[in-house]
N, C-alpha and C positions, 0 to 999 in steps of 0.2 A: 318438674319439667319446665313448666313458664319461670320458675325461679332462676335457671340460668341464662336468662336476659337481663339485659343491663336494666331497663327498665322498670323490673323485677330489684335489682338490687338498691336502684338509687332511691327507690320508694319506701324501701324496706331500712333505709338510712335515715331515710325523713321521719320515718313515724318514730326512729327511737331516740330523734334529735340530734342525730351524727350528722356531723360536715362530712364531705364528697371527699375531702382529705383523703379519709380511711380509708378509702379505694380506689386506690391508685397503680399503676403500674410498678414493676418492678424497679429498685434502683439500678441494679445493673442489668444488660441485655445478657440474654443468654446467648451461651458461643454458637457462633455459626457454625451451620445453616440451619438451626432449629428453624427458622421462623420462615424459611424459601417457601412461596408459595401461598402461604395464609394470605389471609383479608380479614378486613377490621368492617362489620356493617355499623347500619346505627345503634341496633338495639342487640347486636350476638357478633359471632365470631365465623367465621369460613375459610374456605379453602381453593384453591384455584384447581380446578383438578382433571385429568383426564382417563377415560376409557381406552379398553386395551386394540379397539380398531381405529383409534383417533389418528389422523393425520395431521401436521404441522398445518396446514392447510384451511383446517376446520374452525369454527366459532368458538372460542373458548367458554368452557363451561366453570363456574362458580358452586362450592356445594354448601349447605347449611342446612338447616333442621328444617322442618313443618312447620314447626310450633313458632319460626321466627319470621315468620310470612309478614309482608308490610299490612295487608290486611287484616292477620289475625290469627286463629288457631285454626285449623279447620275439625268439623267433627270428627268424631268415630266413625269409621267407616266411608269417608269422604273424600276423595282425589281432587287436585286442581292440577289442569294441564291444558299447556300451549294457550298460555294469556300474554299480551303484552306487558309489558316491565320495562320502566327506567330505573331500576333500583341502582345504587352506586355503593361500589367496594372501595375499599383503600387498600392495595397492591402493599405489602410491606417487604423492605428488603432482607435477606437472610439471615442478618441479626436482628432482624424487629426493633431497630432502631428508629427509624424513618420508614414515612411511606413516599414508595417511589413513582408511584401515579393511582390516579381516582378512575376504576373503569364501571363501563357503565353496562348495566343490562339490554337487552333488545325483547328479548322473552322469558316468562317463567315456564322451563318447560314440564315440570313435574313437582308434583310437592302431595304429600300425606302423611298423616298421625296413625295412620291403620296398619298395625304389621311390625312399621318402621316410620322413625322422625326425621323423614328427608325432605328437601327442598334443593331443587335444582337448576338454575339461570344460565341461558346463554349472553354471553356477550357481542358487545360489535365489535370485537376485535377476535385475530385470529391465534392460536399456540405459537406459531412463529414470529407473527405480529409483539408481541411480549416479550418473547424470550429476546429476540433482535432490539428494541427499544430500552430496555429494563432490566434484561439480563437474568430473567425470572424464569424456573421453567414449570411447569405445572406438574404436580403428585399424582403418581398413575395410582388409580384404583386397581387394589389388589381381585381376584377373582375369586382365589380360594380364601375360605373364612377362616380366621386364627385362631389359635388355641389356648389352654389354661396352660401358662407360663411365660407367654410371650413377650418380650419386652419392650413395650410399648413408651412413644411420648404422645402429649399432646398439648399444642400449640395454641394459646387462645391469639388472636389478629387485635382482638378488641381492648383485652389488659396488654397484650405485648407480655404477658409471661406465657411460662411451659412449665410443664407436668412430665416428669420420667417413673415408671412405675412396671410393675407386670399384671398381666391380667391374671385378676384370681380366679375366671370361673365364667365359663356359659350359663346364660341363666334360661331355661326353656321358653319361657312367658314371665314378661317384668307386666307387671298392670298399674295404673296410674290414674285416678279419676274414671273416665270414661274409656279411657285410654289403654290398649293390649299390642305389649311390642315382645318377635318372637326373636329366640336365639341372640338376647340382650346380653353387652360383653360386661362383667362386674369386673372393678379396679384393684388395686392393690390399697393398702391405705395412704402411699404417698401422692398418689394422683388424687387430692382434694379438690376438685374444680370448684371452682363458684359462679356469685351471679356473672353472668355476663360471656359467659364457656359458652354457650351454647353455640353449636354446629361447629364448634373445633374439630379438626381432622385429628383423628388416631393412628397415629402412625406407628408401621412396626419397625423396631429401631435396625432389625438385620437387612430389611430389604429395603427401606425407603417410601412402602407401599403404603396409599392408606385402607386399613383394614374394617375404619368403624366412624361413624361420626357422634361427640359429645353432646350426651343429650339430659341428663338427670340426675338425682342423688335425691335419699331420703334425710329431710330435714330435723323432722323432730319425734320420728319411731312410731311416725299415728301408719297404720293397717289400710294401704291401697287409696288413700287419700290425695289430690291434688297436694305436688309438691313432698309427697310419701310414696315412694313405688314399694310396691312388694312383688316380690321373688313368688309364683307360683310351679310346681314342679308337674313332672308328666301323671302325677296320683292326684293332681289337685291340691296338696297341702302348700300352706301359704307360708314365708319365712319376711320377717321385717330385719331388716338392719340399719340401723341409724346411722347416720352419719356416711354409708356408704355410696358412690358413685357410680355412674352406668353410661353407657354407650348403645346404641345400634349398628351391627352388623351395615358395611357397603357391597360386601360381595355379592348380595342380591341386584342392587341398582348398576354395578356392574356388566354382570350379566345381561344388563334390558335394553345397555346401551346400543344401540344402531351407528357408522358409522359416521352420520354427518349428526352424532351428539342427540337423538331422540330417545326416546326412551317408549320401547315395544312392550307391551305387556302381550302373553301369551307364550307359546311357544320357547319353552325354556328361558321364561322369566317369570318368578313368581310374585312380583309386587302386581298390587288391586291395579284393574283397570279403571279409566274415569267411566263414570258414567255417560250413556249416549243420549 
């Protein structure tokens, strides 16, 4: 999971004496509009995105992992919500050629490692604010959760490449260190992410929607280990697969969204509440 951050990779360069060379963007951009919508942070990848009662109107919300919080990881079992934030995206345009403006955070409104790897930022700017400037328009979060076959991309903001694959499989509970994330989406084996994927939108290629955000892969086959997730099933039996890739479900954060972009825990939302 921390391994697909950039900072994760560039370090993981350094130790083994490799120039930054080798990790580099695509040569060619992939065809439009793969890339409408993403953002590039400093240390992962995101997505510009919105909820199904959003109005043009509204704050524009930003989505990325937990694990790629300016701060840090947060534990098990841990929520952060409604803190200020100047974090800054780079808007890419829909070939991820260029980025077409630097927007900037106002709040962190939601972020945990419990359940699910999301992180959530609003902006000072509005969905039509955007779309009218930039020409950009924001990926609606899907509500229903997708299925094994679907055929997904996914975009990283921060290499400027993309991922086309199908999903192999719901995974009940993926576990990862300290870490338990439920109804985790597994890839097919052309969706290879790497450092630096994290909090890419997963998108499914029939409706546009994003269905999941990029969050892991096991590295080197070690059993529930940081940077090894293992597959645990509803009997408890554990599966490791190397080399393979993972996601979390957004259909949940979906659901919790409120209409001016907050995120309600209770009442037909099931992501953890922060603590009071």
């Amino acid at each position: 999971m921390p391994r697909r951050t950039a900072a994760a990779a560039l370090a993981a360069l350094a130790a083994a004496g490799a120039g930054f060379a080798l990790v580099t963007a695509p040569s060619q951009a992939a065809p439009p509009p793969v890339f409408a919508g993403t953002v590039a942070l400093d240390n992962c990848s995101g997505a510009l995105v919105r909820g199904p009662h959003a109005a043009d109107g509204d704050a524009a919300l930003v989505l990325t992992n937990g694990h790629c919080l300016e701060g840090g990881m947060p534990p098990a079992g841990a929520v952060v919500a409604d803190r200020p934030s100047a974090r800054a995206f780079r808007l890419l345009d829909a070939a991820g050629t260029r980025t077409v403006a630097t927007l900037r955070a106002t709040r962190l409104v939601y972020a945990t490692m419990t359940g699910t790897d999301v992180a959530l930022y609003r902006l000072g700017v509005s969905y039509g604010a955007v779309r009218h400037r930039y020409g950009i328009a924001a990926l609606p979060l899907a509500v229903r959760p997708p299925s094994a076959g679907t055929a997904i991309r996914i975009a990283s903001g921060y290499w400027r490449k993309a991922y086309r694959c199908r999903i192999d499989g719901i995974v009940h509970r993926l576990r990862e260190g300290e870490w338990t994330w439920s109804n985790a989406i597994r890839y097919g084996p052309a969706c290879a992410t790497v450092h630096g994927t994290s909090g890419a939108p997963i998108v499914d290629e029939a409706t546009g929607e994003v269905v999941g955000v990029n969050n892991t892969g096991n590295d080197d086959g070690e059993r529930c280990t940081l940077n090894n997730p293992c597959e645990v099933d509803e009997r408890g039996a554990v599966t490791v697969r190397r080399g393979v890739n993972y996601g979390e479900q957004t259909a949940p954060l979906a659901r919790c969204l409120g209409g001016d972009g907050a995120v309600v825990p209770g009442r037909g939302c099931a992501l953890p509440a922060p603590a009071r």
